[in-house]
mmJSON file of the N, C-alpha and C atoms, coordinates in Angstrom:
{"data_MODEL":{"atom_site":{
"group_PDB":["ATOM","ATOM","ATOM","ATOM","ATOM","ATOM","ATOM","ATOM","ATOM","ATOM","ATOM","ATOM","ATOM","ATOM","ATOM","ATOM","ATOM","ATOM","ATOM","ATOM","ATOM","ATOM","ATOM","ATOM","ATOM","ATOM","ATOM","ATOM","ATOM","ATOM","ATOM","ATOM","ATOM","ATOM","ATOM","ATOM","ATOM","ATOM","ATOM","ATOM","ATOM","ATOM","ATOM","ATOM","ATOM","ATOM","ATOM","ATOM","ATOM","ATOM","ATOM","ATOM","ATOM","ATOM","ATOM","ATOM","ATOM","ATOM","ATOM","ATOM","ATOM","ATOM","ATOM","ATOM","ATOM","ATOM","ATOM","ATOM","ATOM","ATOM","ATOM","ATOM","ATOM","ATOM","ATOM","ATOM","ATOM","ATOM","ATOM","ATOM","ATOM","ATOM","ATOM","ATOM","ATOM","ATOM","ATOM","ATOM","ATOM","ATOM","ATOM","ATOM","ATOM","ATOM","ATOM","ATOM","ATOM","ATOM","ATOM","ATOM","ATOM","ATOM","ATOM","ATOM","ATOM","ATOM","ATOM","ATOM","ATOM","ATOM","ATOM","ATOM","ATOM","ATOM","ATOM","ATOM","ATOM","ATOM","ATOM","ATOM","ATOM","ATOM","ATOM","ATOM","ATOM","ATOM","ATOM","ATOM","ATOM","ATOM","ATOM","ATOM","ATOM","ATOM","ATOM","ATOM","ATOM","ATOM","ATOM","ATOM","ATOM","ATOM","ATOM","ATOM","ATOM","ATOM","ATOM","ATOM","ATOM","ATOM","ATOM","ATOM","ATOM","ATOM","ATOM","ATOM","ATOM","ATOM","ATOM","ATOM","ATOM","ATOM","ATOM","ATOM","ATOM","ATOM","ATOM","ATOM","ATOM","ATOM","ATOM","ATOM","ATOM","ATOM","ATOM","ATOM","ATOM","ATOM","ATOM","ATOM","ATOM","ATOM","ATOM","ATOM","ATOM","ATOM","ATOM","ATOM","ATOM","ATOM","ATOM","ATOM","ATOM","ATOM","ATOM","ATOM","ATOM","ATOM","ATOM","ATOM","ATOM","ATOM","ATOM","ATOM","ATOM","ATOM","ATOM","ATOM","ATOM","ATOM","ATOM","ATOM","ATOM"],
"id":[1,2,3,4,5,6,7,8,9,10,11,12,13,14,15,16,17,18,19,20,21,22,23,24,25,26,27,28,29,30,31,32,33,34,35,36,37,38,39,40,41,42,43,44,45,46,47,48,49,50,51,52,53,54,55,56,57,58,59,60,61,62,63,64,65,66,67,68,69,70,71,72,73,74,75,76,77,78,79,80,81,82,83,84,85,86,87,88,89,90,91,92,93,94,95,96,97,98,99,100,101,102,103,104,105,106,107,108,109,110,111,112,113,114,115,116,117,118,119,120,121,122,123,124,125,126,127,128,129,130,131,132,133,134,135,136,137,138,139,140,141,142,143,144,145,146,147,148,149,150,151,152,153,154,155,156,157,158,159,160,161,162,163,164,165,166,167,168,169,170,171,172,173,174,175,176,177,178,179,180,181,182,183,184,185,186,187,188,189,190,191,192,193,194,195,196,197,198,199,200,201,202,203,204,205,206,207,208,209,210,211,212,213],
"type_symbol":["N","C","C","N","C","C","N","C","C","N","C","C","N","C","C","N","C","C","N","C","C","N","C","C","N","C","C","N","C","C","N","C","C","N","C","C","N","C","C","N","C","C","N","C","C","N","C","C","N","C","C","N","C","C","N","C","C","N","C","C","N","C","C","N","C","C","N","C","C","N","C","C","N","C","C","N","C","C","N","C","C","N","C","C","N","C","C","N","C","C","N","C","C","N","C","C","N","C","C","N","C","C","N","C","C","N","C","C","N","C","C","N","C","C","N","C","C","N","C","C","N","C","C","N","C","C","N","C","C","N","C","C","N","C","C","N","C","C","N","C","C","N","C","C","N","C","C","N","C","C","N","C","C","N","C","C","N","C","C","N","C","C","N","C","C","N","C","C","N","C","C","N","C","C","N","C","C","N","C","C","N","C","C","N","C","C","N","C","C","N","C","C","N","C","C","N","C","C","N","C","C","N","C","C","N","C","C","N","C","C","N","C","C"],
"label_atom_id":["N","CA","C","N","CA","C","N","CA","C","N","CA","C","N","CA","C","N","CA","C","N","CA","C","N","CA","C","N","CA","C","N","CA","C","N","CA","C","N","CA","C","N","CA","C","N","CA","C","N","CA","C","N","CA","C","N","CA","C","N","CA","C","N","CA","C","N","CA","C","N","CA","C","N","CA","C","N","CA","C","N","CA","C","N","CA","C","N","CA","C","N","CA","C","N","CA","C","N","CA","C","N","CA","C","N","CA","C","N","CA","C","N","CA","C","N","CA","C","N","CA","C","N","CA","C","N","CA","C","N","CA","C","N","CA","C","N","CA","C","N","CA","C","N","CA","C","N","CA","C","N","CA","C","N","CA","C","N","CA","C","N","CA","C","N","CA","C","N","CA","C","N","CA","C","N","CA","C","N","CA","C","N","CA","C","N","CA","C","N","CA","C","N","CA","C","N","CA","C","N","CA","C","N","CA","C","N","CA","C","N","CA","C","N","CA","C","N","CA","C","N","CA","C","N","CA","C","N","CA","C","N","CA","C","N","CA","C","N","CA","C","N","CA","C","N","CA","C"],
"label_alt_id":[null,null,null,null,null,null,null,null,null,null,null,null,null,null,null,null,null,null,null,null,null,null,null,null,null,null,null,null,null,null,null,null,null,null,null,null,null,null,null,null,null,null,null,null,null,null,null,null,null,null,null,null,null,null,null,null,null,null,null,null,null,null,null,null,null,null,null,null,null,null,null,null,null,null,null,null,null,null,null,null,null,null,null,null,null,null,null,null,null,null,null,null,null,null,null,null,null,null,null,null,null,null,null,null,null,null,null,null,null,null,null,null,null,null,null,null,null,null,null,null,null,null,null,null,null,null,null,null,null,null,null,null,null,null,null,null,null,null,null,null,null,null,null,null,null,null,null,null,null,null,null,null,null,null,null,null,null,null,null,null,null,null,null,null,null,null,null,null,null,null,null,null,null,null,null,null,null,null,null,null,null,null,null,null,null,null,null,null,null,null,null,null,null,null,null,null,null,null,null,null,null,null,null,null,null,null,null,null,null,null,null,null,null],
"label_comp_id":["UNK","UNK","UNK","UNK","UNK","UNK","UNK","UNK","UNK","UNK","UNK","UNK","UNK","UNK","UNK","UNK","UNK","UNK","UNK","UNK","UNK","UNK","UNK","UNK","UNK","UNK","UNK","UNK","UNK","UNK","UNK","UNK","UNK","UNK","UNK","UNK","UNK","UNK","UNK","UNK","UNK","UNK","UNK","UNK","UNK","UNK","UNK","UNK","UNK","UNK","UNK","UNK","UNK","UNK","UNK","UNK","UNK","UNK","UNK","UNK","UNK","UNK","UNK","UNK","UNK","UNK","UNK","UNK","UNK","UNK","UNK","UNK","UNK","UNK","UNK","UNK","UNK","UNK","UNK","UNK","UNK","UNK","UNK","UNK","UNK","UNK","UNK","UNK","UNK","UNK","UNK","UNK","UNK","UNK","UNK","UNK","UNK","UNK","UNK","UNK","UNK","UNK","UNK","UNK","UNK","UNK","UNK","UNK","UNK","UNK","UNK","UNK","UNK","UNK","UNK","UNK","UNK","UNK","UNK","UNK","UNK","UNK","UNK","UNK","UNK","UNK","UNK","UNK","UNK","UNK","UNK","UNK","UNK","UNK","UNK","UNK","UNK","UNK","UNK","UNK","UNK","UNK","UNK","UNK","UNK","UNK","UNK","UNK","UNK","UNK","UNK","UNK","UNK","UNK","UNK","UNK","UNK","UNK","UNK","UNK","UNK","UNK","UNK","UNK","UNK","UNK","UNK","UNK","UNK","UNK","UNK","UNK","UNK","UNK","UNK","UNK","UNK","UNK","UNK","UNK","UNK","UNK","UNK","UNK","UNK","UNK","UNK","UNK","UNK","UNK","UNK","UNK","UNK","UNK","UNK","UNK","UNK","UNK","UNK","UNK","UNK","UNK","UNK","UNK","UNK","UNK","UNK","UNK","UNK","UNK","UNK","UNK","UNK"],
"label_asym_id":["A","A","A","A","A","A","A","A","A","A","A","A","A","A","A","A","A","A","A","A","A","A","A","A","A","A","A","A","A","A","A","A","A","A","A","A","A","A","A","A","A","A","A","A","A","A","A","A","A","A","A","A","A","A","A","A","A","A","A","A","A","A","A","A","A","A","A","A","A","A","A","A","A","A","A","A","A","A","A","A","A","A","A","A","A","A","A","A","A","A","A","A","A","A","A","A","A","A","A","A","A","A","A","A","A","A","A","A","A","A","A","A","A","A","A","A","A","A","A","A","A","A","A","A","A","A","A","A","A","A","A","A","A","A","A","A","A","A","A","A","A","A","A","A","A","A","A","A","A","A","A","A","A","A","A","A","A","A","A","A","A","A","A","A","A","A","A","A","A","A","A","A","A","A","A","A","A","A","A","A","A","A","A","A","A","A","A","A","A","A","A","A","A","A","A","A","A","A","A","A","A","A","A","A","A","A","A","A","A","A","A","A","A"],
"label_entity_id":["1","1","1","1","1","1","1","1","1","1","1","1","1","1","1","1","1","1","1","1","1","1","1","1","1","1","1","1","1","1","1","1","1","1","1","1","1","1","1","1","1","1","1","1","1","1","1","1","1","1","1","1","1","1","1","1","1","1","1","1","1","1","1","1","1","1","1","1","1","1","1","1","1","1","1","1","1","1","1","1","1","1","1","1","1","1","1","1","1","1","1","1","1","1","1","1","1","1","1","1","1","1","1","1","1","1","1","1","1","1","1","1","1","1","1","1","1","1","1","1","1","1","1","1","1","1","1","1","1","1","1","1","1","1","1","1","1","1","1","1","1","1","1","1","1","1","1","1","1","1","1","1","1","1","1","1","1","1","1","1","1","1","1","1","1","1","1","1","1","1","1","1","1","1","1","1","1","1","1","1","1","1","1","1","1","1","1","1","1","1","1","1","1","1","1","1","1","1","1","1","1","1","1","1","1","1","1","1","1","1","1","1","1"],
"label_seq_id":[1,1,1,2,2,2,3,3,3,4,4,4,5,5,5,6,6,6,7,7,7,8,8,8,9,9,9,10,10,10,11,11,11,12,12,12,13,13,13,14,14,14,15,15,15,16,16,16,17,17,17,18,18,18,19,19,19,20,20,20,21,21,21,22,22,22,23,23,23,24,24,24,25,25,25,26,26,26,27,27,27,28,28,28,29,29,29,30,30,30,31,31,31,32,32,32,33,33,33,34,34,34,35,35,35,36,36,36,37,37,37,38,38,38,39,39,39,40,40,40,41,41,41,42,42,42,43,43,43,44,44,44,45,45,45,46,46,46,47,47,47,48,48,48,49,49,49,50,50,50,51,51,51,52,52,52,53,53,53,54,54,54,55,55,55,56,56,56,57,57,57,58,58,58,59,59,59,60,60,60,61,61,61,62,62,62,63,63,63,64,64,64,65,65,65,66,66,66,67,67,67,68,68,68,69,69,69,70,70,70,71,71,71],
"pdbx_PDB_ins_code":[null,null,null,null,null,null,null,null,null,null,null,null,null,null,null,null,null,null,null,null,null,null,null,null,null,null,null,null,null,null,null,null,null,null,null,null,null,null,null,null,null,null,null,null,null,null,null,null,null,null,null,null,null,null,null,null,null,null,null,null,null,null,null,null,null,null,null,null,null,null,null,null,null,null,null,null,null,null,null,null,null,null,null,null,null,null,null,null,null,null,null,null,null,null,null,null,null,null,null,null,null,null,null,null,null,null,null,null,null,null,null,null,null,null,null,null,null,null,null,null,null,null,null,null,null,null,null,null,null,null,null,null,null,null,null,null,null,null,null,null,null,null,null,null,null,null,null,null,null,null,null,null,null,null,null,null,null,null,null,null,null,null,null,null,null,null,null,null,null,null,null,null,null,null,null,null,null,null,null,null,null,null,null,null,null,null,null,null,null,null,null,null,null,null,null,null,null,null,null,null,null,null,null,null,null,null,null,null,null,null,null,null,null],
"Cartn_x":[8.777,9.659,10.637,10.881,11.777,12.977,14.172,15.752,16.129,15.731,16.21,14.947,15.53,14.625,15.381,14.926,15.022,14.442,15.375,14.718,15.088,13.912,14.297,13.22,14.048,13.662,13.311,11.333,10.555,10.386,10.752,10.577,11.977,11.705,13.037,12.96,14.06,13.932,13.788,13.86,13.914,12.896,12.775,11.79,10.931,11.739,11.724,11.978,11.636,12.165,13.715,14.602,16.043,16.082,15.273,15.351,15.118,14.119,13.786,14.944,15.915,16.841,18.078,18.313,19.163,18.848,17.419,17.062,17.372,17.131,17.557,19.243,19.761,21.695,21.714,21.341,21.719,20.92,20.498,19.731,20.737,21.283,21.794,21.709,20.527,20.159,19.926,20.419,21.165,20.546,19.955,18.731,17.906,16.787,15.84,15.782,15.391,15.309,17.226,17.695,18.641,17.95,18.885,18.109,19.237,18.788,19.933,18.671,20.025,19.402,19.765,19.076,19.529,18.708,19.465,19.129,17.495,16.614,15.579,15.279,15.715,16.26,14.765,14.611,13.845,14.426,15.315,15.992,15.811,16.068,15.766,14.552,13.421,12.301,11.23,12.511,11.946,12.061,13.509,14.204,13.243,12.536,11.526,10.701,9.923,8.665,8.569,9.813,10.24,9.865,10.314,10.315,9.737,8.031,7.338,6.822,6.421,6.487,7.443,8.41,9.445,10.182,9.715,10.456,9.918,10.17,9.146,10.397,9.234,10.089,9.915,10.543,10.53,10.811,10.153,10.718,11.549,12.528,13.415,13.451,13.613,14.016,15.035,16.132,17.526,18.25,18.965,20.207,20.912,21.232,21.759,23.304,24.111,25.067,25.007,23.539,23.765,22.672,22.776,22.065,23.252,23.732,24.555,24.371,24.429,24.479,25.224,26.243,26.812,27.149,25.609,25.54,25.024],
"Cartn_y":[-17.524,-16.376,-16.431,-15.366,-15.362,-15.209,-15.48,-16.191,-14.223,-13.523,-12.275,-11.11,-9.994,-8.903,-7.673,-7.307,-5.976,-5.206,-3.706,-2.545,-1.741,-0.835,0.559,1.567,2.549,3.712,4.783,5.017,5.288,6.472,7.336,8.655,9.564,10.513,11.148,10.98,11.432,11.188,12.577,13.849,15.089,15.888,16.022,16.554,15.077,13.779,13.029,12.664,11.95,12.403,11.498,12.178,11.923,9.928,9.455,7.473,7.388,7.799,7.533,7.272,8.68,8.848,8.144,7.685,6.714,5.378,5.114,3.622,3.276,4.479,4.46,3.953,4.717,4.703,3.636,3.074,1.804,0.858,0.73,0.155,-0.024,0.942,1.15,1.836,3.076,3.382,5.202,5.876,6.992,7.931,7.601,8.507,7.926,8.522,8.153,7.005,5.722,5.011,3.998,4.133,3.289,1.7,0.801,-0.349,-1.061,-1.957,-2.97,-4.061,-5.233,-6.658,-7.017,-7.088,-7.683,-8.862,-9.75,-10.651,-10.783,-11.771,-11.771,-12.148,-11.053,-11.153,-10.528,-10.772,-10.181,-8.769,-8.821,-7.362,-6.474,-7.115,-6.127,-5.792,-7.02,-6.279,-5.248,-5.406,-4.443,-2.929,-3.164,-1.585,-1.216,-2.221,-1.675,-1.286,-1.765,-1.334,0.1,0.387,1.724,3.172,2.813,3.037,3.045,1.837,1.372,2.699,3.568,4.407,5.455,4.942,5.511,4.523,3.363,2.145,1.513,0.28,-0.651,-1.838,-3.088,-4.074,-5.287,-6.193,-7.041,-8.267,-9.787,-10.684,-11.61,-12.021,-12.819,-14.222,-15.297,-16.404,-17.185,-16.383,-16.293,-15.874,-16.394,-15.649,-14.354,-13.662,-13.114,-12.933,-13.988,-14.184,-14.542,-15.116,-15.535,-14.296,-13.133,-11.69,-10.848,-10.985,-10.245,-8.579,-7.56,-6.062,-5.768,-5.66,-5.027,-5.13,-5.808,-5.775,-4.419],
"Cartn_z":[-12.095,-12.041,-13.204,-13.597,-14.97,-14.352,-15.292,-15.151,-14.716,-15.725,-15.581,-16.392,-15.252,-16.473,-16.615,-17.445,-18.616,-18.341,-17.874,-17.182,-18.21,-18.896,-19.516,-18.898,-18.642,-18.148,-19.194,-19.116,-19.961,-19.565,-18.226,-17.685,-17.171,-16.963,-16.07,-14.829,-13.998,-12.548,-12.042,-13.103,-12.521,-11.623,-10.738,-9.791,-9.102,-9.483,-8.206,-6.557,-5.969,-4.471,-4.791,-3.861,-3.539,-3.719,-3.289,-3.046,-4.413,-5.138,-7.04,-7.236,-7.734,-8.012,-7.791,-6.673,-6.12,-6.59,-6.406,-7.219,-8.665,-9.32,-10.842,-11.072,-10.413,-9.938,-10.105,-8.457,-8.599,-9.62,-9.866,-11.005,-12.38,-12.349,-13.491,-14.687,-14.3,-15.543,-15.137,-16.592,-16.134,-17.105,-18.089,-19.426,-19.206,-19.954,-20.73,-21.955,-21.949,-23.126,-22.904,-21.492,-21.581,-20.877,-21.347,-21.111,-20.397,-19.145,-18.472,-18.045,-18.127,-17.796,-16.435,-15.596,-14.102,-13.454,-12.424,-12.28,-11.468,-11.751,-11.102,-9.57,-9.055,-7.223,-6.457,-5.381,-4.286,-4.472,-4.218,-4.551,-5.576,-6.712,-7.816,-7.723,-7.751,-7.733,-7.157,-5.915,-4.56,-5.076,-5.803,-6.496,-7.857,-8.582,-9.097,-8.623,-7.982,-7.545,-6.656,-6.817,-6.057,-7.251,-8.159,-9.302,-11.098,-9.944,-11.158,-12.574,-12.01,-12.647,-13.823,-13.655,-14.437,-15.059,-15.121,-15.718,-16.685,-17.395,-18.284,-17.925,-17.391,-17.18,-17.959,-18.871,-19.559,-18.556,-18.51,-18.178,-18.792,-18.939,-20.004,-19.586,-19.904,-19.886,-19.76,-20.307,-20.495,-19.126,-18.624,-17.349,-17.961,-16.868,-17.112,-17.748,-17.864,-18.25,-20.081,-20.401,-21.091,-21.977,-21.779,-22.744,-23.002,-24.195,-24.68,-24.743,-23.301,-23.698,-24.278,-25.044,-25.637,-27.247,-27.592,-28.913,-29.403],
"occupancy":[1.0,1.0,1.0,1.0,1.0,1.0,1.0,1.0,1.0,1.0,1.0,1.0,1.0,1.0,1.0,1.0,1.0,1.0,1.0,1.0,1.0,1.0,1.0,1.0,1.0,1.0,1.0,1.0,1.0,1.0,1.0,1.0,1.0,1.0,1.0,1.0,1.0,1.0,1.0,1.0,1.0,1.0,1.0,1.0,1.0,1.0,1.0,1.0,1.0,1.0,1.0,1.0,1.0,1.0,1.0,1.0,1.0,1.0,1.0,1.0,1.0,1.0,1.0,1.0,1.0,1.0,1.0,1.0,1.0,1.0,1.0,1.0,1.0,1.0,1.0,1.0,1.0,1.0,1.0,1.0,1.0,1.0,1.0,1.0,1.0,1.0,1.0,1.0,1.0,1.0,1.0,1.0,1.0,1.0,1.0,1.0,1.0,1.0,1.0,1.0,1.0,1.0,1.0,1.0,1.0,1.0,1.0,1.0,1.0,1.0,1.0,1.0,1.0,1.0,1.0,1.0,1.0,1.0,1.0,1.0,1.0,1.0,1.0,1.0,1.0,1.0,1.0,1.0,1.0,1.0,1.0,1.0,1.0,1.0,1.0,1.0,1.0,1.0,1.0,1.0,1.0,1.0,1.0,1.0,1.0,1.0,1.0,1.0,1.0,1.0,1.0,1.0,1.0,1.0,1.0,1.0,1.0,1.0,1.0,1.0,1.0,1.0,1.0,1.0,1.0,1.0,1.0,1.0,1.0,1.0,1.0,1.0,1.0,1.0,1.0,1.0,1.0,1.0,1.0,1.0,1.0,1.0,1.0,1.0,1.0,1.0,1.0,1.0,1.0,1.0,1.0,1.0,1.0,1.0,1.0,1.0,1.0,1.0,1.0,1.0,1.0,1.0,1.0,1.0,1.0,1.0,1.0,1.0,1.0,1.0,1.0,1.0,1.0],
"B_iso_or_equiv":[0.0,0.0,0.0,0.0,0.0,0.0,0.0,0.0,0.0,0.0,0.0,0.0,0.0,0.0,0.0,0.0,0.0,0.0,0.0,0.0,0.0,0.0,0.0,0.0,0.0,0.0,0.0,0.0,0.0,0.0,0.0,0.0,0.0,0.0,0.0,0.0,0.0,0.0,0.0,0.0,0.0,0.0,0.0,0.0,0.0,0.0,0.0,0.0,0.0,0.0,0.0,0.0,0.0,0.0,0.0,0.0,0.0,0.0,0.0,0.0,0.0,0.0,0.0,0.0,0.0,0.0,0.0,0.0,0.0,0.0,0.0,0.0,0.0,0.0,0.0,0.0,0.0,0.0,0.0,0.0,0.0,0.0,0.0,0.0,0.0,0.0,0.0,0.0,0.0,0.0,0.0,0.0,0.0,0.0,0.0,0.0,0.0,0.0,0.0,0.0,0.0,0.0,0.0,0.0,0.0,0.0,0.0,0.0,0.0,0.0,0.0,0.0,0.0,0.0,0.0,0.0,0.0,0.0,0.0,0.0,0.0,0.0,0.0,0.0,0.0,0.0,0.0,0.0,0.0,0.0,0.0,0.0,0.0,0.0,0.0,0.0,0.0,0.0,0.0,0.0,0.0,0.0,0.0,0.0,0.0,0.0,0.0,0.0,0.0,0.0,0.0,0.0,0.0,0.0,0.0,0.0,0.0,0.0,0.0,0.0,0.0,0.0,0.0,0.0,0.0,0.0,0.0,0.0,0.0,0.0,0.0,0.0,0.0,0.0,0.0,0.0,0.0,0.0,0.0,0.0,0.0,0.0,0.0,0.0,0.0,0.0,0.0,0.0,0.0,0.0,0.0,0.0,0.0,0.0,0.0,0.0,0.0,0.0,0.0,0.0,0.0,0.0,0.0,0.0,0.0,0.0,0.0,0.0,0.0,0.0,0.0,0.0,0.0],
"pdbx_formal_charge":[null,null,null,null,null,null,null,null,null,null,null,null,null,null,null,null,null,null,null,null,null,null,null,null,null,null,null,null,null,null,null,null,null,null,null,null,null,null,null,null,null,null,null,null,null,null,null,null,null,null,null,null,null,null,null,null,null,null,null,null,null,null,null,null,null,null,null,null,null,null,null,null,null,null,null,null,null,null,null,null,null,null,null,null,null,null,null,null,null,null,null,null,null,null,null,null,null,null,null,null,null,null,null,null,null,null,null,null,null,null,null,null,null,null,null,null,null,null,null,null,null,null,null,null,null,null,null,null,null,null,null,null,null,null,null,null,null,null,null,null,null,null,null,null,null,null,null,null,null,null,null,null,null,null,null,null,null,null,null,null,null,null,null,null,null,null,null,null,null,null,null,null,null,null,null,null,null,null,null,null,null,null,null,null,null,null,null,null,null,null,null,null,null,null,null,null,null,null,null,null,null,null,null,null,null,null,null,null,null,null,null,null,null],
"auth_seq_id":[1,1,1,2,2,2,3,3,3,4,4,4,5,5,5,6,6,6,7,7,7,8,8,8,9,9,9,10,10,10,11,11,11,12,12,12,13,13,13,14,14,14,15,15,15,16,16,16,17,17,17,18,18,18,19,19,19,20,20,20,21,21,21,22,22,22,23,23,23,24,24,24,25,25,25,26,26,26,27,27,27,28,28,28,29,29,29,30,30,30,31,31,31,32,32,32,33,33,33,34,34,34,35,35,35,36,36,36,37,37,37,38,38,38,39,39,39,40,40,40,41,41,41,42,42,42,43,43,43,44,44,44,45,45,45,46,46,46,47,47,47,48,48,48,49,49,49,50,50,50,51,51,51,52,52,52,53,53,53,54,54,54,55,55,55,56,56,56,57,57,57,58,58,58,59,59,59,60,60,60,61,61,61,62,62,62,63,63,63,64,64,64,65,65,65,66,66,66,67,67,67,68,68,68,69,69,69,70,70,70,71,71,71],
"auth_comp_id":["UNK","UNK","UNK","UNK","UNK","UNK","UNK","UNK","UNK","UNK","UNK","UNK","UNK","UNK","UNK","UNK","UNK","UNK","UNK","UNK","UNK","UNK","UNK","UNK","UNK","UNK","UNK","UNK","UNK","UNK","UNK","UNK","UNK","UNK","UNK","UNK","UNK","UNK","UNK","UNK","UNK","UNK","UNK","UNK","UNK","UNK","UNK","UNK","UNK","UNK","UNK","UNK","UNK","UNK","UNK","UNK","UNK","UNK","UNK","UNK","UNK","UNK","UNK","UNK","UNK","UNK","UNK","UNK","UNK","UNK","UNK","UNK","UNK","UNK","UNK","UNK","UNK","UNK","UNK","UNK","UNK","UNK","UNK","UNK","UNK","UNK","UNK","UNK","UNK","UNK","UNK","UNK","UNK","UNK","UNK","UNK","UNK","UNK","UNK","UNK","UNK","UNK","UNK","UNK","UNK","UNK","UNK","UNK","UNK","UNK","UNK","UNK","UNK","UNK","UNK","UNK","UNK","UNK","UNK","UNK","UNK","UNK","UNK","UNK","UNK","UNK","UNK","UNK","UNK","UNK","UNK","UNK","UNK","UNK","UNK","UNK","UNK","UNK","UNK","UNK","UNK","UNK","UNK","UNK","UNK","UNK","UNK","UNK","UNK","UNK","UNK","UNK","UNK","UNK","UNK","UNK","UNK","UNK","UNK","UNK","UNK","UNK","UNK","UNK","UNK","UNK","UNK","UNK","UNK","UNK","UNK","UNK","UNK","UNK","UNK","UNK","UNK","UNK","UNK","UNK","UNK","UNK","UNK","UNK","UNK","UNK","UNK","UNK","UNK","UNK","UNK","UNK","UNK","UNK","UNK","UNK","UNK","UNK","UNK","UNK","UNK","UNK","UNK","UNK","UNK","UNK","UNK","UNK","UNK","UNK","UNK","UNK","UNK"],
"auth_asym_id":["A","A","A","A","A","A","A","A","A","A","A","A","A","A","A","A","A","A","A","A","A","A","A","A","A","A","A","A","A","A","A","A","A","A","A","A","A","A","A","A","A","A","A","A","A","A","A","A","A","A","A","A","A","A","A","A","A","A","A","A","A","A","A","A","A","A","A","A","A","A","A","A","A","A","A","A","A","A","A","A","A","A","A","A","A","A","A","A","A","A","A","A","A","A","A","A","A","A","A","A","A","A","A","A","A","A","A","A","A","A","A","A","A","A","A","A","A","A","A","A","A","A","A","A","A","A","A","A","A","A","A","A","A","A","A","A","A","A","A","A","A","A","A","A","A","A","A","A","A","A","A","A","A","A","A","A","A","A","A","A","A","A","A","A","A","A","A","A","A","A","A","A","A","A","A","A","A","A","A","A","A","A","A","A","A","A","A","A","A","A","A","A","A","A","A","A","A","A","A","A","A","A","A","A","A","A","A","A","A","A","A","A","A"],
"auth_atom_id":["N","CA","C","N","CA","C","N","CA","C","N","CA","C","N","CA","C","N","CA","C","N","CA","C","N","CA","C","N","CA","C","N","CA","C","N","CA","C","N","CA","C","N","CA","C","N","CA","C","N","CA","C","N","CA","C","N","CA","C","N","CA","C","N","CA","C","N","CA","C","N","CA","C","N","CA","C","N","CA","C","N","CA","C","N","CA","C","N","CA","C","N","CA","C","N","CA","C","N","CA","C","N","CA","C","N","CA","C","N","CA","C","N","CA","C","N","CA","C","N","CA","C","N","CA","C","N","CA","C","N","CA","C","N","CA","C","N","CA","C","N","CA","C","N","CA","C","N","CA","C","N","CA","C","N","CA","C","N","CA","C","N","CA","C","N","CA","C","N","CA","C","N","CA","C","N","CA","C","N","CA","C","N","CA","C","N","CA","C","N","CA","C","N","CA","C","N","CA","C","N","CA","C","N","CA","C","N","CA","C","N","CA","C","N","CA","C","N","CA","C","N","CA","C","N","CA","C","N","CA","C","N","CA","C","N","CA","C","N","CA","C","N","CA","C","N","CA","C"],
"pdbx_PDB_model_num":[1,1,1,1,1,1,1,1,1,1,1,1,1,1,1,1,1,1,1,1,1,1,1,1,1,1,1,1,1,1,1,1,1,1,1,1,1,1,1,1,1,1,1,1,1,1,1,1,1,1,1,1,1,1,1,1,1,1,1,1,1,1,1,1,1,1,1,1,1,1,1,1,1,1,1,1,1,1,1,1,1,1,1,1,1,1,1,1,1,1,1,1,1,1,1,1,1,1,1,1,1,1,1,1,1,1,1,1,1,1,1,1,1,1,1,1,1,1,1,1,1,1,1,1,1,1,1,1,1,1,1,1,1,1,1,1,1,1,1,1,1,1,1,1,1,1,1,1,1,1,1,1,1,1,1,1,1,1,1,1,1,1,1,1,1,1,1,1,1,1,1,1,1,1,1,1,1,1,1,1,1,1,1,1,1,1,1,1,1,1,1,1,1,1,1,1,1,1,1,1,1,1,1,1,1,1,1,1,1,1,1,1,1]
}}}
């Protein structure tokens, strides 16, 4: 299992059902082509797979503490 992964959202959520949309939210991701790093949880991946379709998920190696977003 990887330390963390990298969600960018490769689709819209528009004319998704109401839970898509909410999964994206919480997720963190709010366009097209925005990208967030979150930790590699039962959880997160549950919130992907909700969403496999509208996402692209990277596995990282790195923690999350230690991926600089705001470069």
């Amino acid at each position: 299992m990887a330390a963390a992964l990298a969600i960018t959202q490769r689709k819209s959520s528009i004319g998704g059902k109401h839970n898509q949309r909410a999964t994206l939210r919480t997720l963190g991701l709010h366009r097209i082509g925005e990208r967030v790093v979150r930790p590699d949880t039962p959880e997160v991946r549950g919130m992907v797979s909700v969403v496999t379709h509208l996402v692209e998920v990277d596995e990282l190696d790195t923690t999350v503490e230690e991926v600089d977003t705001h470069a």
